[in-house]
HTML snippet that shows the backbone in 3Dmol.js (N, CA, C, O; Angstrom):
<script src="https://3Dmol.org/build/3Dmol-min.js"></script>
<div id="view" style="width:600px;height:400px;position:relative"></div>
<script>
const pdb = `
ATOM      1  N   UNK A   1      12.080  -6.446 -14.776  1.00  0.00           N
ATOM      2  CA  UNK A   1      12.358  -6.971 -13.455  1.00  0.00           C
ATOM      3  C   UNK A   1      11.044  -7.154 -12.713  1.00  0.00           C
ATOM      4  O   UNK A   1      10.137  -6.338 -12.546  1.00  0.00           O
ATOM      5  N   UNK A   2      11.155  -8.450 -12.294  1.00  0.00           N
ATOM      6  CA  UNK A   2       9.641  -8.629 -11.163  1.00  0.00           C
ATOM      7  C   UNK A   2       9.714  -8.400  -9.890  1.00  0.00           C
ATOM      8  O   UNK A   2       9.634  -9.348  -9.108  1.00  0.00           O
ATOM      9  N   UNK A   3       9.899  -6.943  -9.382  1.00  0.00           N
ATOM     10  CA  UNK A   3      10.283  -6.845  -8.021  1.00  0.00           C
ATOM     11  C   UNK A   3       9.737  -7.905  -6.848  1.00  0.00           C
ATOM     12  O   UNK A   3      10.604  -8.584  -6.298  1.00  0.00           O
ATOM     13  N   UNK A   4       8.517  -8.059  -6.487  1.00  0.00           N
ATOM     14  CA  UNK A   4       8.161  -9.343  -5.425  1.00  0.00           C
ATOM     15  C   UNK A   4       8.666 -10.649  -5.389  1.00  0.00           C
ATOM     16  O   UNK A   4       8.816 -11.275  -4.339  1.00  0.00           O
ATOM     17  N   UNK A   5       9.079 -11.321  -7.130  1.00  0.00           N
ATOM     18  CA  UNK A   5       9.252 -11.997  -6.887  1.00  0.00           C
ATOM     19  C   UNK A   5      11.122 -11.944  -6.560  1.00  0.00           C
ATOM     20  O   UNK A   5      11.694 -12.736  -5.812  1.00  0.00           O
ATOM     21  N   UNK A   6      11.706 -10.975  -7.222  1.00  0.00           N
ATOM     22  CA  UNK A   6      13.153 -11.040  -6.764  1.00  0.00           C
ATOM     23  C   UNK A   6      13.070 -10.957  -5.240  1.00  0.00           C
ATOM     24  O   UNK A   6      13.861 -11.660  -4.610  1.00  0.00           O
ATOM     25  N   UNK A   7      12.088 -10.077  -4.476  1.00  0.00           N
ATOM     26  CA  UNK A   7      12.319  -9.710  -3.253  1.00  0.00           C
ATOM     27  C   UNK A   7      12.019 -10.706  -2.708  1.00  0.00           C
ATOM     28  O   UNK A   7      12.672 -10.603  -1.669  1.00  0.00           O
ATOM     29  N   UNK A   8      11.344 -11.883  -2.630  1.00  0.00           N
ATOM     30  CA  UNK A   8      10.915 -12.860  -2.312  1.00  0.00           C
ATOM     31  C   UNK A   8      12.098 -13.873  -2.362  1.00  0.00           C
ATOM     32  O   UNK A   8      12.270 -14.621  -1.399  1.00  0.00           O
ATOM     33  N   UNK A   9      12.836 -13.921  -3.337  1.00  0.00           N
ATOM     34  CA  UNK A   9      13.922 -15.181  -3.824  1.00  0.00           C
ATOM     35  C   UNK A   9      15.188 -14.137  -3.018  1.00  0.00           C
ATOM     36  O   UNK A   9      16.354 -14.412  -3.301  1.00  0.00           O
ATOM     37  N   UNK A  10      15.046 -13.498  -2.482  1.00  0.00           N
ATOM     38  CA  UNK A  10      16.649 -12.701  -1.701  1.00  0.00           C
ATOM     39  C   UNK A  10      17.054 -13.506  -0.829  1.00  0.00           C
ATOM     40  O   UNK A  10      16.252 -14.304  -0.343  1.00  0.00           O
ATOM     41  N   UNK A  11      18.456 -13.486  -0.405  1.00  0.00           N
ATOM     42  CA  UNK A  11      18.948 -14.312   0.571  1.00  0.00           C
ATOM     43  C   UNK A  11      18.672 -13.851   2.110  1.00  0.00           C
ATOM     44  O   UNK A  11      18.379 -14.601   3.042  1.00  0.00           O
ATOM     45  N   UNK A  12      18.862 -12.216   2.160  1.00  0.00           N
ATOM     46  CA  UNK A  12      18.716 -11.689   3.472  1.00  0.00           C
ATOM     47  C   UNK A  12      17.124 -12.148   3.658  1.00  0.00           C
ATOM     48  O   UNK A  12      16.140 -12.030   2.928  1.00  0.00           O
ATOM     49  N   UNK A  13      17.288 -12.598   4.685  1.00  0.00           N
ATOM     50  CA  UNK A  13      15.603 -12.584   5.840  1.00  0.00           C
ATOM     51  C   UNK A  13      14.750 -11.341   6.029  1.00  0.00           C
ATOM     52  O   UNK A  13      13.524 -11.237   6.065  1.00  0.00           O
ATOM     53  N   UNK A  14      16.079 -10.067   6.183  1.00  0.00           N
ATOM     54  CA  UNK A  14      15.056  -8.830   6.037  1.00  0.00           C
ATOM     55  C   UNK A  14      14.825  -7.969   5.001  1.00  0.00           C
ATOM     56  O   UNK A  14      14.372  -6.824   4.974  1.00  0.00           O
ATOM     57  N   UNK A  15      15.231  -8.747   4.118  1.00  0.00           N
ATOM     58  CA  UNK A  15      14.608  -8.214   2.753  1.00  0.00           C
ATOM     59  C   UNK A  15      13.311  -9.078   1.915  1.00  0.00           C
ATOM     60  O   UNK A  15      12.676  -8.755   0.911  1.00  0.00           O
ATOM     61  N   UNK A  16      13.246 -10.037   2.603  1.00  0.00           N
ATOM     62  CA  UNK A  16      12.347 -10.801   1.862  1.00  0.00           C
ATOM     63  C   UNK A  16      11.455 -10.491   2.947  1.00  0.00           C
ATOM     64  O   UNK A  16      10.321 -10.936   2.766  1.00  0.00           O
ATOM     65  N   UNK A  17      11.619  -9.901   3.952  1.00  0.00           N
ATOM     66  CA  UNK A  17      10.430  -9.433   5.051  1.00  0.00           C
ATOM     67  C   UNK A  17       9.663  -8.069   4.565  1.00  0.00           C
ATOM     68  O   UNK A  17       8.546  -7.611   4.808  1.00  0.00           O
ATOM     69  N   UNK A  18      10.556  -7.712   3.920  1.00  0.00           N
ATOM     70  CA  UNK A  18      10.417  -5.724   3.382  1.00  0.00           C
ATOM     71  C   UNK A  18       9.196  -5.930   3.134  1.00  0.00           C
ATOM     72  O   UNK A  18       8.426  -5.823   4.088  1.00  0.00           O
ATOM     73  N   UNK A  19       8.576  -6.324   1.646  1.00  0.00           N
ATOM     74  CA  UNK A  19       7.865  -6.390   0.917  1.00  0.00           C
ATOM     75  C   UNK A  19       6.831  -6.181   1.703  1.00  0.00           C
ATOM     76  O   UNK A  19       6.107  -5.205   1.506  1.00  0.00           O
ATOM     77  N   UNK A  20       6.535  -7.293   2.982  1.00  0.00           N
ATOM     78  CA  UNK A  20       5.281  -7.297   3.499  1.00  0.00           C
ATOM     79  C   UNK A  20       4.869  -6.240   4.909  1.00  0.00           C
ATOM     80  O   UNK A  20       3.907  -6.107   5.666  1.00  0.00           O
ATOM     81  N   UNK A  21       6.038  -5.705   4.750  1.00  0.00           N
ATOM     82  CA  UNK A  21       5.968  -4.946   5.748  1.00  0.00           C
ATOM     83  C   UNK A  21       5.920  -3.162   4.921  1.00  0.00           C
ATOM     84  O   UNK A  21       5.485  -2.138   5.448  1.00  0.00           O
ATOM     85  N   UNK A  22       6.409  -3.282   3.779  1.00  0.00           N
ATOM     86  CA  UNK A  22       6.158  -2.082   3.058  1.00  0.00           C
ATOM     87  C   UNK A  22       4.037  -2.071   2.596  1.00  0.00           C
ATOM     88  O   UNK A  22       3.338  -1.081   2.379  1.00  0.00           O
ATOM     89  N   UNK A  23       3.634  -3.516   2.601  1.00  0.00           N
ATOM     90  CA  UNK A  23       2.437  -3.713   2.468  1.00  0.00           C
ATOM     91  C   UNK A  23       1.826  -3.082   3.958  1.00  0.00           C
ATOM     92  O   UNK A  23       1.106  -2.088   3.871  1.00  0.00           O
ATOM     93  N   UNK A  24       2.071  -3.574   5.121  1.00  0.00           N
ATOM     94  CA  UNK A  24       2.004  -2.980   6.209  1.00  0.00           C
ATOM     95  C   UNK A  24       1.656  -1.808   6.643  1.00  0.00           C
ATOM     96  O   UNK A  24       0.746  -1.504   7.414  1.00  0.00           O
ATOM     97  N   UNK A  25       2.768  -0.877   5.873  1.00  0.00           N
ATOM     98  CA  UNK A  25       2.823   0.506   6.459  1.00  0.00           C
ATOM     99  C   UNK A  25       1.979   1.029   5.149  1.00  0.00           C
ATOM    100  O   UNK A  25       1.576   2.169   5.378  1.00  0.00           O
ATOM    101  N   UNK A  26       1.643   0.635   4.049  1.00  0.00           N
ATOM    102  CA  UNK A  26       0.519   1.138   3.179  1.00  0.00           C
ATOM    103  C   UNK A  26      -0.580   1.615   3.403  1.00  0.00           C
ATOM    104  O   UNK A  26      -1.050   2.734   3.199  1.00  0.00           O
ATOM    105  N   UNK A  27      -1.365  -0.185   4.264  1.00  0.00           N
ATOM    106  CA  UNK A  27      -2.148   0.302   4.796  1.00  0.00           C
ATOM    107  C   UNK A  27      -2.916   1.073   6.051  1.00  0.00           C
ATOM    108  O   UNK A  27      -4.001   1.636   6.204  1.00  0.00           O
ATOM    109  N   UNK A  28      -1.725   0.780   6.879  1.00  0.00           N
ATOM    110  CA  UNK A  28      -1.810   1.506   7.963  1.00  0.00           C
ATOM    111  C   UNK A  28      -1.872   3.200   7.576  1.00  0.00           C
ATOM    112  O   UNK A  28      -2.556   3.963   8.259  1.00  0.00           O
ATOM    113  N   UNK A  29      -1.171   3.615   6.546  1.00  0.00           N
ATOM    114  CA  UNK A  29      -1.153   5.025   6.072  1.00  0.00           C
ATOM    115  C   UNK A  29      -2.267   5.085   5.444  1.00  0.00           C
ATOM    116  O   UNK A  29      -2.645   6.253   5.538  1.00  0.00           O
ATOM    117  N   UNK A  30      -3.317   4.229   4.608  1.00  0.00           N
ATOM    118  CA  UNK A  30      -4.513   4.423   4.177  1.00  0.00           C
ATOM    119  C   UNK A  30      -5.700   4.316   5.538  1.00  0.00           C
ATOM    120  O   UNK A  30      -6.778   4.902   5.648  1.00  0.00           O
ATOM    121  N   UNK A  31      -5.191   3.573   6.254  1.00  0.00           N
ATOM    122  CA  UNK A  31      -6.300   3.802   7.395  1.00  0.00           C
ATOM    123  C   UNK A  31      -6.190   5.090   8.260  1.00  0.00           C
ATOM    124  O   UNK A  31      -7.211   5.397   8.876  1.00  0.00           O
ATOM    125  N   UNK A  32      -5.163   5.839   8.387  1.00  0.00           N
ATOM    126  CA  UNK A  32      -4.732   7.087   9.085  1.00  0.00           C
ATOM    127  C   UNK A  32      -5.374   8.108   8.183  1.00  0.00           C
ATOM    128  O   UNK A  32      -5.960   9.110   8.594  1.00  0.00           O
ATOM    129  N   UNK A  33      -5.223   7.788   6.973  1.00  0.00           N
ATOM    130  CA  UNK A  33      -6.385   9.088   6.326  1.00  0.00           C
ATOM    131  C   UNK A  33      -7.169   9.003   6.405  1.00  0.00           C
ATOM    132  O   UNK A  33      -7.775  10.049   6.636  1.00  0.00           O
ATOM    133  N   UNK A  34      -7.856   7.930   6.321  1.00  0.00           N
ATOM    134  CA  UNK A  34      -9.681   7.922   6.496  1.00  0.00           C
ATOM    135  C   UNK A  34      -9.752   8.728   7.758  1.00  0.00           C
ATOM    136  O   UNK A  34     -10.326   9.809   7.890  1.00  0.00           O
ATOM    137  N   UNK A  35      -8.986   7.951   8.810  1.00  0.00           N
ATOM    138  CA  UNK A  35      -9.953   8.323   9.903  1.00  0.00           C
ATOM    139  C   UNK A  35      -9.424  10.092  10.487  1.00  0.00           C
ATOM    140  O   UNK A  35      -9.870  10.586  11.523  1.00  0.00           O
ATOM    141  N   UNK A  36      -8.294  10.896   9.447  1.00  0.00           N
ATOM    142  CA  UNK A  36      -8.617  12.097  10.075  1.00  0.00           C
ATOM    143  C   UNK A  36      -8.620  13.145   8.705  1.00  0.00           C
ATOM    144  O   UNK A  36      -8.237  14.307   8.570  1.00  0.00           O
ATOM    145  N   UNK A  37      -9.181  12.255   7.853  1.00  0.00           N
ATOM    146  CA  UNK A  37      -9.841  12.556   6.631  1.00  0.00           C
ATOM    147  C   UNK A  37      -8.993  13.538   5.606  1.00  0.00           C
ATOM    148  O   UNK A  37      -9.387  14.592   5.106  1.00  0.00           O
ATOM    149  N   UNK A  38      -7.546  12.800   5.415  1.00  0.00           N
ATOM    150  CA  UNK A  38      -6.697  13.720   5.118  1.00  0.00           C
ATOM    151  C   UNK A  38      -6.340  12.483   3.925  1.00  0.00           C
ATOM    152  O   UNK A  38      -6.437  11.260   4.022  1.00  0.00           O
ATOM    153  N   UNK A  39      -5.742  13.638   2.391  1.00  0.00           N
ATOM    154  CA  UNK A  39      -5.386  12.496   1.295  1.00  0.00           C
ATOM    155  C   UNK A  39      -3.904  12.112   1.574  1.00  0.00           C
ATOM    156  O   UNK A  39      -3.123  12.778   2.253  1.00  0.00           O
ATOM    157  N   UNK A  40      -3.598  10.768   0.856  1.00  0.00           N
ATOM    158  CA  UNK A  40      -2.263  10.053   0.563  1.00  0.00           C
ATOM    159  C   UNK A  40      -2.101  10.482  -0.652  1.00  0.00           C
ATOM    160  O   UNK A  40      -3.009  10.915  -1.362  1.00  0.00           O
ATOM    161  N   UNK A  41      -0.888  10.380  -0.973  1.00  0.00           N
ATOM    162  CA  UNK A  41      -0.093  10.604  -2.445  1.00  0.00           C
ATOM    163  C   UNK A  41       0.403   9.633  -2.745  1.00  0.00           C
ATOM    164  O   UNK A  41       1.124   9.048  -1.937  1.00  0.00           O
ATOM    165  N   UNK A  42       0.134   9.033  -4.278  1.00  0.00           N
ATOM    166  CA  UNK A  42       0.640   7.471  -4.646  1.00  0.00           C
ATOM    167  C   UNK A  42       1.087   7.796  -5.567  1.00  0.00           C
ATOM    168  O   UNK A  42       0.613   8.748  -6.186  1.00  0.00           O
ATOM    169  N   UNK A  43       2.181   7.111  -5.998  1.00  0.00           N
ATOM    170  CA  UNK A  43       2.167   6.721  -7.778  1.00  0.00           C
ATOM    171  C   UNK A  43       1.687   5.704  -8.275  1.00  0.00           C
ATOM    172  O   UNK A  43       1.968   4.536  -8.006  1.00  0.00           O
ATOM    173  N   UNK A  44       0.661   6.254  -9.303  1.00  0.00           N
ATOM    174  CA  UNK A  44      -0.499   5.162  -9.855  1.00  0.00           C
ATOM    175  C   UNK A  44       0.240   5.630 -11.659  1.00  0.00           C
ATOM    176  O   UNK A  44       0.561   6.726 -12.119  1.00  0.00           O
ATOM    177  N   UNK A  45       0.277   4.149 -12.301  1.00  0.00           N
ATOM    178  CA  UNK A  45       0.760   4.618 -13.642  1.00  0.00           C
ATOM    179  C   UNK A  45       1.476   5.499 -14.323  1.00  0.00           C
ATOM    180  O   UNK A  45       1.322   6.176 -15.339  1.00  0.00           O
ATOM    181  N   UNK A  46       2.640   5.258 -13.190  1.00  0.00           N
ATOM    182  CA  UNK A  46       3.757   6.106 -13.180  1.00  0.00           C
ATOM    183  C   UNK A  46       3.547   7.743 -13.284  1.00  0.00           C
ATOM    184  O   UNK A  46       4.419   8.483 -13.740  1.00  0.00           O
ATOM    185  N   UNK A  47       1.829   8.356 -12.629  1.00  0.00           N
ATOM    186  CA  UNK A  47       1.940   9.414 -12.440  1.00  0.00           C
ATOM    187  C   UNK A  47       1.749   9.783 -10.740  1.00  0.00           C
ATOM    188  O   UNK A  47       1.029   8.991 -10.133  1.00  0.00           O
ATOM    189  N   UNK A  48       2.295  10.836 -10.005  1.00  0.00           N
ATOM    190  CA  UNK A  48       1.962  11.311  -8.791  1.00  0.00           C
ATOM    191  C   UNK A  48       0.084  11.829  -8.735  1.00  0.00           C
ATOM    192  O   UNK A  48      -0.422  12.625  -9.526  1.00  0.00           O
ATOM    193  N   UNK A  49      -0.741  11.035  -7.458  1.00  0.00           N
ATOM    194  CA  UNK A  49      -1.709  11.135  -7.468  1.00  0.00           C
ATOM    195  C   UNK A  49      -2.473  11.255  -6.346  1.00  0.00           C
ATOM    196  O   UNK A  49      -2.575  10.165  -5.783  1.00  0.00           O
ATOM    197  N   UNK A  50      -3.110  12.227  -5.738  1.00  0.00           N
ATOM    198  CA  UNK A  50      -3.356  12.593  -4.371  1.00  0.00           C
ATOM    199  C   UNK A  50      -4.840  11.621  -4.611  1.00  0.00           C
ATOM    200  O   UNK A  50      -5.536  11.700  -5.623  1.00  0.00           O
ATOM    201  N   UNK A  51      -5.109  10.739  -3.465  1.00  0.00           N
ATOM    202  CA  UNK A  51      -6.111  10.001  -3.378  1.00  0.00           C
ATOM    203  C   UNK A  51      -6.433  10.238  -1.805  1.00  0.00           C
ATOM    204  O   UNK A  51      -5.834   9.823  -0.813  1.00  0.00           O
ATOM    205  N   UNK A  52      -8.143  11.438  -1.982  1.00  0.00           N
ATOM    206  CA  UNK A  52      -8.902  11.725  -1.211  1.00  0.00           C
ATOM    207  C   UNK A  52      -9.326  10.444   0.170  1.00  0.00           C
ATOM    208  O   UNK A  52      -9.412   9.313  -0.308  1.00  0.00           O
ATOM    209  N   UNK A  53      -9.556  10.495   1.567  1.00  0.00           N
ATOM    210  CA  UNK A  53     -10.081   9.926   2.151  1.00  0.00           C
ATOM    211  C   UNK A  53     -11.637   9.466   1.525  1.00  0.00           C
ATOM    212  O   UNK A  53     -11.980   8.285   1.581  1.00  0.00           O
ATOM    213  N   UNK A  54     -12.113  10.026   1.208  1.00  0.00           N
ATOM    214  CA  UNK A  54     -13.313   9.573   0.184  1.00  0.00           C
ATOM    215  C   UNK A  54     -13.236   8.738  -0.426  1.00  0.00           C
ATOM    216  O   UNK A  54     -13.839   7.717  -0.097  1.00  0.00           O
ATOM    217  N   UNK A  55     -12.389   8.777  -1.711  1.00  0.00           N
ATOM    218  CA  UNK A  55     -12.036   7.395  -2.313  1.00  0.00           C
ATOM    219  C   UNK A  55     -11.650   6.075  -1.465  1.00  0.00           C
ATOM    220  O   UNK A  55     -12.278   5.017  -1.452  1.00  0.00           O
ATOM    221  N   UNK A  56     -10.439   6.397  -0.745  1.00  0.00           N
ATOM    222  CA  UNK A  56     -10.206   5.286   0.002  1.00  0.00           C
ATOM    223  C   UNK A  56     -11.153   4.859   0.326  1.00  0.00           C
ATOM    224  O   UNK A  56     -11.311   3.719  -0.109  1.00  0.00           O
ATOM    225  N   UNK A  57     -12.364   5.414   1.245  1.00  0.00           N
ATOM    226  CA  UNK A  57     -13.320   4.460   1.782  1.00  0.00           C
ATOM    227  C   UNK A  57     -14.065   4.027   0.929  1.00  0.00           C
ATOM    228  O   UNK A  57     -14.788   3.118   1.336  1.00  0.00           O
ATOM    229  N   UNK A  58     -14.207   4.353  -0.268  1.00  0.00           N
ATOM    230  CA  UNK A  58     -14.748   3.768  -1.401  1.00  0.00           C
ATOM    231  C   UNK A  58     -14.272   2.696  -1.647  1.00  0.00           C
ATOM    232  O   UNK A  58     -15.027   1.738  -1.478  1.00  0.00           O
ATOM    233  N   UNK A  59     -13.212   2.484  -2.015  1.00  0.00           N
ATOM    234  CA  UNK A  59     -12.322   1.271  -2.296  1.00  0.00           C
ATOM    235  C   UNK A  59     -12.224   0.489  -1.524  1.00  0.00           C
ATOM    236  O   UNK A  59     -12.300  -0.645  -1.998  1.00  0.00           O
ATOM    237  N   UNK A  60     -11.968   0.572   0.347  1.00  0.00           N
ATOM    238  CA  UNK A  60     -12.611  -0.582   0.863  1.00  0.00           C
ATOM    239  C   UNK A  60     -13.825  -0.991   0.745  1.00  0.00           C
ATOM    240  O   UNK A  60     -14.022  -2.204   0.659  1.00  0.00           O
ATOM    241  N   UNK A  61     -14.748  -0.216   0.718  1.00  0.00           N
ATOM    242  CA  UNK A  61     -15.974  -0.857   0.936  1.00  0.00           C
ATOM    243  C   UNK A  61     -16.299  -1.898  -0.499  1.00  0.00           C
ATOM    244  O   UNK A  61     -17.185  -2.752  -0.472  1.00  0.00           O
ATOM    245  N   UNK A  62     -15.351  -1.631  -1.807  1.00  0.00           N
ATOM    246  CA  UNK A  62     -15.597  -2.579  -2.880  1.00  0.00           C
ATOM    247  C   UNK A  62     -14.645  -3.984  -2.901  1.00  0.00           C
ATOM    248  O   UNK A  62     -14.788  -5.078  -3.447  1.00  0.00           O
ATOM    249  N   UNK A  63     -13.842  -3.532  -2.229  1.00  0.00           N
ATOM    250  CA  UNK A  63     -12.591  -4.521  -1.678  1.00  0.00           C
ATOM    251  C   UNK A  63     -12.543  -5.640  -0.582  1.00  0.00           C
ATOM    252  O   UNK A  63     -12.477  -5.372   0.618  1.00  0.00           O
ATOM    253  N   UNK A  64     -12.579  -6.863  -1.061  1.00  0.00           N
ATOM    254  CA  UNK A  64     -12.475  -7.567   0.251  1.00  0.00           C
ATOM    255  C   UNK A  64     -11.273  -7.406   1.226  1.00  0.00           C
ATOM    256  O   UNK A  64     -10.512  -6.491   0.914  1.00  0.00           O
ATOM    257  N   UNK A  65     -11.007  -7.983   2.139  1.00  0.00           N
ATOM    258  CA  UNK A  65      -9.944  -8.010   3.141  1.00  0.00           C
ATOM    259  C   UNK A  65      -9.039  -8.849   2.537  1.00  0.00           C
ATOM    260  O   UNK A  65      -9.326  -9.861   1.898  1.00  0.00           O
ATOM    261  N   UNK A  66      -7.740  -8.332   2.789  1.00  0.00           N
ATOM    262  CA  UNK A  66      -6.521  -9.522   1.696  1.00  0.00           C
ATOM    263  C   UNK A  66      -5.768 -10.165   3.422  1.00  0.00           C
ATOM    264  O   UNK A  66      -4.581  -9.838   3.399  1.00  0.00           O
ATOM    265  N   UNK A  67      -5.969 -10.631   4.266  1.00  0.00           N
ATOM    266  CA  UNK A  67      -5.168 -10.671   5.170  1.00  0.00           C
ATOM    267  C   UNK A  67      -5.161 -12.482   5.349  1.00  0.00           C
ATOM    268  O   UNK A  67      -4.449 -13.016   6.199  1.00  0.00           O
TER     269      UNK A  67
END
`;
const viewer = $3Dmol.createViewer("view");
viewer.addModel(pdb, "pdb");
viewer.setStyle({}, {cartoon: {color: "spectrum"}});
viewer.zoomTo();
viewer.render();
</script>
């Protein structure tokens, strides 16, 4: 299953809104750790993975802006 693109082809309006608004609150939760320097918990390759404010700012600074 290709979740974005099913979520994308949905009939409801606020489900095909989800997606970008689950993008939304991502990063807004990655910018809330940096700045009080506390880690997020992701699942990366289907394992649970605490990713340090450290890293994060690592990763922007290699990352362009997707907006």
């Amino acid at each position: 299953m290709n979740l974005p693109s099913d979520i994308a082809n949905a009939k409801d309006p606020d489900v095909r809104a989800s997606l970008n608004a689950l993008r939304r609150a991502a990063q807004l939760a990655r910018k809330t750790a940096m700045q009080t320097n506390t880690s997020i918990v992701i699942v990366r390759d289907g394992q649970v993975v605490h990713v340090s404010a450290q890293e994060l700012r690592r990763t922007v600074t290699r990352e362009p802006a997707h907006d």
